[in-house]
N, C-alpha and C positions, 0 to 999 in steps of 0.2 A: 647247646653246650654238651660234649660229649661225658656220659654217664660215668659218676665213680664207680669203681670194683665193688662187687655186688655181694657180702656171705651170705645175709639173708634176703628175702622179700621183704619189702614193708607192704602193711595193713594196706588195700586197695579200697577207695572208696566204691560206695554202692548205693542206689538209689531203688525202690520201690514203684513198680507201675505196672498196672493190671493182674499184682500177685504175682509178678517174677522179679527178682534182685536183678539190676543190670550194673555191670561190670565198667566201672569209666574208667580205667587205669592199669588192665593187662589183664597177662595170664594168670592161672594160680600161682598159689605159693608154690606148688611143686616145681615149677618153672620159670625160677627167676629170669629175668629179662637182662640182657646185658645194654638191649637198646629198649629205651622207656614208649609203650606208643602213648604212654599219657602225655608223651611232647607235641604228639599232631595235633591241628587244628580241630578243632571241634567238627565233629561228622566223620573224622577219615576213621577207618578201621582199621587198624592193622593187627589185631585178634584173632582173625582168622573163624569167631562163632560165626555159626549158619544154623543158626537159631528161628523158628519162626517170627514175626516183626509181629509184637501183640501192642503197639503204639505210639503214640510221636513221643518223643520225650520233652518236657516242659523246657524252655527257657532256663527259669529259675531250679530246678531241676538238674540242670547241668552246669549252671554258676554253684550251684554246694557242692558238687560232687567235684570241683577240680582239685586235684590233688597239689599240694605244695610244691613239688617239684616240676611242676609243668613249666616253660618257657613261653611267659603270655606273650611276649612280645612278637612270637608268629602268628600268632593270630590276628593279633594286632594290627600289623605290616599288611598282610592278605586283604584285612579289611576295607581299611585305609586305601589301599590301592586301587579297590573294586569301586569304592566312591568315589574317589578323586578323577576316575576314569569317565564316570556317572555324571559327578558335577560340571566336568569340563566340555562333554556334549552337548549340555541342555545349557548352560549359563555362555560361555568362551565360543557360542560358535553363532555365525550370521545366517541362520538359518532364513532359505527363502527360496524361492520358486526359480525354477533356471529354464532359459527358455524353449527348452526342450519339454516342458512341462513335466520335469522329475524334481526332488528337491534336494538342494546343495546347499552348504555344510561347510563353508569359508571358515574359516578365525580372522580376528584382526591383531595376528602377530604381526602382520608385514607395514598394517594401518597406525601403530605405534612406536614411534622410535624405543629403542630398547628393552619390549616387551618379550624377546625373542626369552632373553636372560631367563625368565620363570620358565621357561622348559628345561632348564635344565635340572628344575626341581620337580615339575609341576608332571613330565612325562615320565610316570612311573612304573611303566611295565617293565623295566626291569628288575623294580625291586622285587611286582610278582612272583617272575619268573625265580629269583631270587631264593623266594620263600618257597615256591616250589621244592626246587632242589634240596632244599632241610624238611620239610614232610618226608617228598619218595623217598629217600636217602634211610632216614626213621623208618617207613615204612615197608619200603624193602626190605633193610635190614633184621625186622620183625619178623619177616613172611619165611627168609632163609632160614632161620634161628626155628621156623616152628616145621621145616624142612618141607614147606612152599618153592613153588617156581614161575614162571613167568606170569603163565596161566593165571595164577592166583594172584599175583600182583599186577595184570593188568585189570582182572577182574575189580578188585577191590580198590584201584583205583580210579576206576574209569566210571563204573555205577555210578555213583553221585553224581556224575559230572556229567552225564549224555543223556540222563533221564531227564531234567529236566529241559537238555536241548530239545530232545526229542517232541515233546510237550506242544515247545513252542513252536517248530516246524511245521509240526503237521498241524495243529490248530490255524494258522499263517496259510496253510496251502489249502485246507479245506474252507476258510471263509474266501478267499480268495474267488476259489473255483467257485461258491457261491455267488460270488458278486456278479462274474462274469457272466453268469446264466441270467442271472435278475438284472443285470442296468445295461442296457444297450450300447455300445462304444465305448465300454469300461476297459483301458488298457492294461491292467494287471498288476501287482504289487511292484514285480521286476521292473516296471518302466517307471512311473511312480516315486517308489518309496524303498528303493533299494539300500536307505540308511538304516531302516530296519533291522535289517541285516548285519550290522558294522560288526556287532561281535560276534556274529561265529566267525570270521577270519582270525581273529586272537585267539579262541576258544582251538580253534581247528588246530591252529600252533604249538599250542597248549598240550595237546592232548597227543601228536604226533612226536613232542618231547618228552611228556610223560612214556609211551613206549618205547624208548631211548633208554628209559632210565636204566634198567639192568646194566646196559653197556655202556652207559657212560660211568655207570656207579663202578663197575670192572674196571675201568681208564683211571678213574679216580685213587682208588686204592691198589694199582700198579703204578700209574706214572704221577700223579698226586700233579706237581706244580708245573712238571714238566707239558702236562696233558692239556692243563690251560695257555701253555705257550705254544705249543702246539695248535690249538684252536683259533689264536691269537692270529698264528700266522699265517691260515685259512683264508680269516677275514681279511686282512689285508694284503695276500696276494688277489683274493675275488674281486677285491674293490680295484686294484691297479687293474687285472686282467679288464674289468667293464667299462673304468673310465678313461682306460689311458689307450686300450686296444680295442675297447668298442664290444666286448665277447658279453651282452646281456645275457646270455644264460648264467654265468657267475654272479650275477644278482641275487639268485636264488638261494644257491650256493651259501654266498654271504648272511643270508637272510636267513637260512635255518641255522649258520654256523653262531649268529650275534645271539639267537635265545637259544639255545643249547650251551653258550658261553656262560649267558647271565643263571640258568640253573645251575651247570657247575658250581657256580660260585658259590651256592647252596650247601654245597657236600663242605664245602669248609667251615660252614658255619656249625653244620651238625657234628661234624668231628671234632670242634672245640680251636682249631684253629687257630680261625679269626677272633674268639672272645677268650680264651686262655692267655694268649703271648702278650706282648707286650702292646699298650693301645698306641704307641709307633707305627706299627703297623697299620691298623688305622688311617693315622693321621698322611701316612705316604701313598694308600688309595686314595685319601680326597687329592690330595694336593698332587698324586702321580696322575687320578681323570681329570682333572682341571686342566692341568699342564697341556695332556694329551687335546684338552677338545680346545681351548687356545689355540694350539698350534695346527689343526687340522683344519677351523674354520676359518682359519686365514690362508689356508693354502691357495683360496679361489675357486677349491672345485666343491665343496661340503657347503651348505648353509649353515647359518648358526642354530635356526630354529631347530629344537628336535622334534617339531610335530610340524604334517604340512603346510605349509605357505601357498599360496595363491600364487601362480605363475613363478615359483621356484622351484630345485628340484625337492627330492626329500629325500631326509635319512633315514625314513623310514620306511618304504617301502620301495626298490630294494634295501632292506636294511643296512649301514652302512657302518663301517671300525667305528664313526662318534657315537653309533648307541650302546656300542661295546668300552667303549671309553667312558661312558655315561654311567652304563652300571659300575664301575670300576667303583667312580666316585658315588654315586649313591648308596653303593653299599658299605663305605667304610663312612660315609656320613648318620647313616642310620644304626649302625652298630656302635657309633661312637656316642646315639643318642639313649641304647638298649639300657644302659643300667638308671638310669633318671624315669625312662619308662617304665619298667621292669617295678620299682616300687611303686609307681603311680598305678599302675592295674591292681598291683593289690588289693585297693579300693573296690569296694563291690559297684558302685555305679561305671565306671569305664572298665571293668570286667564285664559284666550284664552285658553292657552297649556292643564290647567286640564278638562278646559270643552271639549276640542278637543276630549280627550281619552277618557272623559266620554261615550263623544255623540255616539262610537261606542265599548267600552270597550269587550263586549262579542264577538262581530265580530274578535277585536285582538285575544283575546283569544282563541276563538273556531279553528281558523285558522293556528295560528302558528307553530304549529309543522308537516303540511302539509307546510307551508314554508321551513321547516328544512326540507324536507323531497325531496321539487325540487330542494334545495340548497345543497343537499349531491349528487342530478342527474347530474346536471349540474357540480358540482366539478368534479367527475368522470368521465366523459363525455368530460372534457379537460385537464384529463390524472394525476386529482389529486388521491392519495392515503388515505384515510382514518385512522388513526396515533391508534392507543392501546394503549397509557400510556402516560402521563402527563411531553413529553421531553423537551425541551428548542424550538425545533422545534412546538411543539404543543403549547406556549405558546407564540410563538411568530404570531402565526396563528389566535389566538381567535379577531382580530380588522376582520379579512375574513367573520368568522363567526356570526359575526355582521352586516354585510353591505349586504352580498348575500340573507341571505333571510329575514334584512330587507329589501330590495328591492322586492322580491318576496311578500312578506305582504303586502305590500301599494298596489302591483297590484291587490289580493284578497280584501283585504278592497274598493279600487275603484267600486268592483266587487261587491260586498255583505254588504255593509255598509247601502244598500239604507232598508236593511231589516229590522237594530235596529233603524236609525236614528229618531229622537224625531218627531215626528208629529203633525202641528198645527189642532186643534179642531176647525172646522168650526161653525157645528150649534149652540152648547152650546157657544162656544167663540162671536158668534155674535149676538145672544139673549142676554150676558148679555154685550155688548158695546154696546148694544140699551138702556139702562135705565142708564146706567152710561158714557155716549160717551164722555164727556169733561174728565173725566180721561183717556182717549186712545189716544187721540190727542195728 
């Protein structure tokens, strides 16, 4: 929600740790903020301290310090998203051995009549991308204001985000290389176990949209509604040029244009937009992406499912106008849900719980399917079979698949969490609890 006109600062919270005041809620008073970064998600910066990191900050720690006017519900959404992503790999997929000896990764959307239907809820990356665009948006916004430029804003946003890819990379290449020295005819993760893998291609997306941000944030606040029609009409000339004229490189095309789409959508949410006006509006994004993917997945040439199918094509890679249509409506469905949630956070346990996932969000992510991946070892290894098709057997199996490698997850999180975890800013945080210290106390 875009910030009321500001005469003073209000009191910023502050917390205690290692003997320096950290700052959760901006700059000083001398500097009031016209955009709040107490609106970002937990971890992002956009303070601009470069302070020394004197320790993680507590959990509970960052559930006191959040200031009233934060908008929990992005964090919320972010969360949400990262696990739903999570759950749908290890529970929703037919995991098993393909005969090339790698391992594949079906769903039984195709195995279900009518199962397709929950993707239109259940494929959530674009609410992600979504929430993206109201961070950077805040967060840019911040870095201008304290007369930052790209530099600075891809700096502070990119750090959290590629340190812990970073992590799991090299860790992944170096055992790897080990393996290959010690076991003789070991063919390599790449042939293997290339679901490992699966999310740094989102991540990758992710991050080459976030570098975008400045100039789309420009397009924004120049051509504002126009810039989305615009976009719009990107996607759906890419998709005519590929399916109608056969031009596969407009896939691509399409493919960067559908999530540069869905973070737009982002900047209206931060500028008050979408939750200011009339909840009409709303109500004509669900019912306008409905409309929209009704009528495209009857055209014959789009599937219904929004996430792959087994011998169908997909809308999702090359990304296709229905995942552009999808976030349409998922984002006016979830904003139509914001103020029901919006009091439910207030509650300290599903606050605690969003800030929890936040505080390590990318570590889940980047991890998880190396979970799945000692969870199908160990299945095997105590003489389970790995199932091919979606039988009453395999559906009664998916609570397994839930529990084994979440289990194995908490123990890589234990492991590697300490890598994304929020960091208090000693120097800068303590310089300025020197000229304001009776607000830290």
């Amino acid at each position: 929600m875009a910030p009321a006109p500001m005469t003073s600062a209000p009191a910023r919270s502050r917390i205690r740790r290692g003997g320096a005041a950290v700052d959760l809620s901006g700059p000083p008073p001398t500097d009031p903020p016209t955009v709040r970064p107490d609106d970002l998600p937990p971890g992002d910066d956009a303070t601009g301290h470069a302070g020394a990191e004197v320790g993680e900050l507590s959990i509970t720690s960052m559930v006191d310090a959040t200031p009233a006017s934060r908008d929990r519900y992005v964090d919320f959404l972010r969360a949400i998203s990262i696990l739903v992503v999570v759950l749908w790999h290890w529970v929703f997929s037919i995991t098993q051995w393909t005969g090339d000896g790698s391992i594949g990764m079906p769903n039984p959307i195709g195995e279900v009549p009518g199962l397709w239907l929950a993707t239109w809820v259940l494929q959530i990356m674009p609410v992600f991308f979504f929430v993206g665009g109201f961070a950077n948006l805040a967060s840019l916004t911040a870095i201008e204001r304290k007369g930052g430029g790209y530099r600075d804003f891809a700096k502070s946003r990119l750090q959290r985000l590629l340190k812990p890819i970073g992590i799991f990379v090299a860790l992944w290449a170096v055992g790897d290389t080990l393996a290959k020295v010690a076991l003789p005819g070991y063919t390599g993760v790449t042939h293997w176990g290339m679901v490992v893998f699966v999310p740094l291609w989102f991540l990758s997306v992710y991050t080459g949209v976030v570098l975008l941000a400045p100039l789309t944030a420009r397009l924004h606040r120049a051509g504002r509604e126009l810039t989305v029609v615009a976009m719009v009409a990107v996607i759906v000339l890419a998709d005519l040029g590929r399916l109608r004229f056969g031009i596969e490189v407009l896939g691509f095309v399409a493919s960067a244009m559908v999530w540069i789409f869905a973070h737009q959508l982002g900047y209206f949410w931060r500028d008050g937009t979408l939750t200011e006006g009339p909840r009409r509006r709303l109500w004509a994004m669900v019912l306008g992406g409905v409309t929209a993917l009704i009528v495209l997945t009857n055209l014959g040439v789009y599937p219904r499912s929004m996430v792959s199918v087994q011998g169908e094509s997909s809308n999702m890679f090359p990304t296709t106008t229905c995942i552009a249509a999808l976030a349409v409506l998922q984002v006016g469905l979830v904003l139509l849900l914001r103020p029901a949630a919006e009091r439910w956070l207030q509650r300290r346990r599903p606050w605690t719980f969003t800030v929890s996932v936040n505080a390590i969000a990318m570590t889940i992510f980047t991890w998880h399917m190396t979970a799945l991946v000692g969870a199908i070892g160990i299945y095997q290894v105590a003489g389970g079979t790995l199932m091919t098709e979606a039988t009453g057997s395999w559906w009664l199996q998916r609570p397994l698949w839930l529990v084994l490698p979440g289990i194995l997850l908490a123990g890589l999180v234990a492991l590697f969490a300490r890598f994304e975890l929020p960091k208090a800013k000693g120097r800068a945080a303590a310089t300025d609890a020197t000229s304001t210290s009776a607000a830290a106390r």
